[in-house]
N, C-alpha and C positions, 0 to 999 in steps of 0.2 A: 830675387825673393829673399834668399838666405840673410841678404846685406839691410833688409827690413825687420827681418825677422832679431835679428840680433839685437837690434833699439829695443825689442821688447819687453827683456828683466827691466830695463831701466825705467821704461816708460810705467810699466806696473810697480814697481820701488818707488818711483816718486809720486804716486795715483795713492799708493798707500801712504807713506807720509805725509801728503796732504791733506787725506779725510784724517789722519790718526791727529793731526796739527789741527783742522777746524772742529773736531770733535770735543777736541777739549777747549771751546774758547767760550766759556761761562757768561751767563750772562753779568754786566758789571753791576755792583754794588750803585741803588739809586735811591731816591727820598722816596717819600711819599708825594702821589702827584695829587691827593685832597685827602681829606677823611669824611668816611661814613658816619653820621648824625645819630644811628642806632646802635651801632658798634663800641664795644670798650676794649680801650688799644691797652694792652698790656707788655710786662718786658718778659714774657716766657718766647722764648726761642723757637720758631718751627723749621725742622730739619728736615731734606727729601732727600731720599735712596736711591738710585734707580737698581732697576733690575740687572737680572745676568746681561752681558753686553750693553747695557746702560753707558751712557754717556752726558755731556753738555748738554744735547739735545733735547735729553727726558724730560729736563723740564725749563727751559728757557724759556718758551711761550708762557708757559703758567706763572711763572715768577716775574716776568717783564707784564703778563696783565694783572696780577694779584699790586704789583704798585701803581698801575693807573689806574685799577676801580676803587683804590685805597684799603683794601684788606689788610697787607702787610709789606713790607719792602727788604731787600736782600741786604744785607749788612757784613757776610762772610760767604768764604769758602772754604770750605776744606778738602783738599786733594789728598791722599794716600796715594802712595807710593808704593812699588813692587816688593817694597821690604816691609810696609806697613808702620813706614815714619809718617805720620801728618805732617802737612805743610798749608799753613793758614794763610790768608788773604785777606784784607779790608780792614775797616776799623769799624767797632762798634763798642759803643760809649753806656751800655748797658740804658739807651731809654725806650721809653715804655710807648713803643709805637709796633706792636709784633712784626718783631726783628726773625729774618729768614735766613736760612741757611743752607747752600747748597754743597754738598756731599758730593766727592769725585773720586771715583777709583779707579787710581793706572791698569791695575791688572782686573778688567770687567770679566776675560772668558774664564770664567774658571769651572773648575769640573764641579765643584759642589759650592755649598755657599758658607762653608766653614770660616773660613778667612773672614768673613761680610761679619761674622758673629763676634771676633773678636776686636774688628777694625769698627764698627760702631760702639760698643762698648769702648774702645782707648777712646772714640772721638765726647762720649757721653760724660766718661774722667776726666778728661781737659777741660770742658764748660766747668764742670763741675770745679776744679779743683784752678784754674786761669781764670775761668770770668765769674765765678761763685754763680753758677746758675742754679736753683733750686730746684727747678720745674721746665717741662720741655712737652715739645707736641714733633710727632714724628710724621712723615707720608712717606712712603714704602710702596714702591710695584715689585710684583712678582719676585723673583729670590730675595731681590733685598726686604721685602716683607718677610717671610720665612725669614730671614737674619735678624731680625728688629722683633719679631718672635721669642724666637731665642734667647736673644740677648736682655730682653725685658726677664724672660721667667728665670733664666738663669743666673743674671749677674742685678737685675732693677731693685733689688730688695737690702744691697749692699750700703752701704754708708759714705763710700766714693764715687756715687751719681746718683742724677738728679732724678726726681720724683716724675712720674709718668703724668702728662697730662691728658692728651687726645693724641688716638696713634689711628693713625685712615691707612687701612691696608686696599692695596689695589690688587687683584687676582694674586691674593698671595699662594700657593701649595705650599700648605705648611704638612701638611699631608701627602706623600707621594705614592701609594699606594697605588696598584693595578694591575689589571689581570695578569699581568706578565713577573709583577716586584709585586706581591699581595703584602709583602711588611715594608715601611721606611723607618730603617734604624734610629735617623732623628729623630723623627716623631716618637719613638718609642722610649727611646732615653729621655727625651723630653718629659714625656708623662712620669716617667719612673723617676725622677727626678722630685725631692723634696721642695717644696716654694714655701717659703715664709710668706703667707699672704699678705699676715699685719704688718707688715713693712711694704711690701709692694705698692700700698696709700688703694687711693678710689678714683685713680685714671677711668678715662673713658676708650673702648677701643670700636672702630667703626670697621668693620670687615665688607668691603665693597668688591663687587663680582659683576660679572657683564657674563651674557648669553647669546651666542647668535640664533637665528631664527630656527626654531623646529630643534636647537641642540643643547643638551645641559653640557656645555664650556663656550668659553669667552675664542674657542680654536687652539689654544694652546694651555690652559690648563680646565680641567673640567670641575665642576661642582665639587665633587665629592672630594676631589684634595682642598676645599678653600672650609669648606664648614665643618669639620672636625674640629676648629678651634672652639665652638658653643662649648661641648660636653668640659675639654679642658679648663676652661675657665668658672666652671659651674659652681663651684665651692669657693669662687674669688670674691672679691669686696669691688674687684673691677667691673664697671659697666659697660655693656657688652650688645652691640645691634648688627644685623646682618643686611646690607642692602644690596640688592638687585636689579642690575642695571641692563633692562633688555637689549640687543641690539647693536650691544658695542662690542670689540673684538679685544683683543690680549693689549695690541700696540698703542687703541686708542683710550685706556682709560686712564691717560696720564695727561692726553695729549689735545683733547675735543675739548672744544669753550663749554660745551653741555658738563662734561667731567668736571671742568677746571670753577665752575658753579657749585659745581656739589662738594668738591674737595671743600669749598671755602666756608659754605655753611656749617659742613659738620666740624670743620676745624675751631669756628668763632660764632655760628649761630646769630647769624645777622639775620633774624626774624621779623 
């Protein structure tokens, strides 16, 4: 038994390098497989987050169907690194077909989502200031919403990135709040924090949330951290909707063709 047991570190070391190896193998950069006859293809950039422990995964489905129903097609990548250098992928030639962009961070587990605040922000100065992008439309689950929060109220008003266009949060907690932590320090300096509105522009922000049955949370984050964002934005120039998505749980509302319908609309409004 011992002489079994011993293959075991190894067998678990290379079980982990190979989910850590297919984790990150993004989906690749493709055309558009038609376009939509109602839709207007624009060159605003749409960017996705994934959440704490996010990966490849988060949203490879969504991005490989978003270029075969013709919504938008993947054109970059940006990976981050544990040091929080970017390292870019693809080519994109600035045309006006909503060009996507998938967001990868080496170091997913993190204790808080600090890092997420500043590593979206450098990746928002790079468009800005390498592909002269003007304008951007964000998707964000869970922390990385809460980061893409942040980062909008505290750094979007700046003159070195680009202008907010449509930000679709998915069970974000920008709010951590509960019986046990009745304050979250973020969210408090958040508010206490000055925002130059009239710079901010008149982005749209989509706060989307999922309930399972009989329960106010999605399982892993509950109501009440996702809609505090209303009051915050109350005095903004930002347009602001809350929708509720019965039935779905934390991990699928990134992930279900039902989601990946709705993401598309609110992002482009193909009515």
């Amino acid at each position: 038994m011992w002489r079994k047991l011993r293959w075991l570190p190894m067998v678990l070391g290379a079980s982990w390098l190979g989910f850590h190896w297919a984790s990150r193998q993004t989906t690749p950069a493709e055309p558009l497989r038609r376009r939509r006859p109602r839709l207007t293809y624009t060159t605003t950039p749409t960017l996705f987050i994934p959440g704490w422990g996010g990966n490849a995964w988060t949203y490879n489905g969504l991005l490989r169907w978003l270029a075969r129903v013709g919504f938008g097609h993947k054109v970059l990548t940006v990976r981050v690194d544990r040091h929080g250098e970017l390292h870019v992928t693809g080519n994109w030639t600035g045309q006006a077909d909503n060009p996507l962009i998938q967001v990868i961070f080496d170091h997913t587990f993190t204790a808080d989502y600090q890092q997420q605040i500043g590593w979206i922000t450098a990746i928002l100065r790079h468009l800005k200031s390498h592909d002269h992008v003007q304008a951007y439309n964000l998707v964000a689950h869970s922390w990385g919403g809460s980061a893409a929060v942040n980062s909008l109220l505290l750094y979007g008003a700046a003159g070195d990135v680009p202008r907010l266009n449509r930000l679709v949060l998915l069970g974000a907690p920008v709010d951590e709040h509960d019986a046990d932590h009745p304050v979250d320090a973020t969210f408090q300096r958040l508010r206490a924090t000055p925002v130059d509105w009239s710079a901010l522009g008149t982005g749209m922000i989509h706060n989307v949330y999922g309930t399972l049955s009989g329960r106010l949370t999605d399982g892993s984050v509950p109501v009440s951290q996702i809609t505090p964002l209303r009051p915050l934005l109350a005095d903004s120039a930002l347009g602001y909707q809350e929708h509720h998505v019965p039935g779905v749980g934390h991990g699928r509302l990134h992930s279900s063709p039902r989601m990946w319908r709705l993401i598309a609309r609110l992002l482009w409004a193909d009515e």
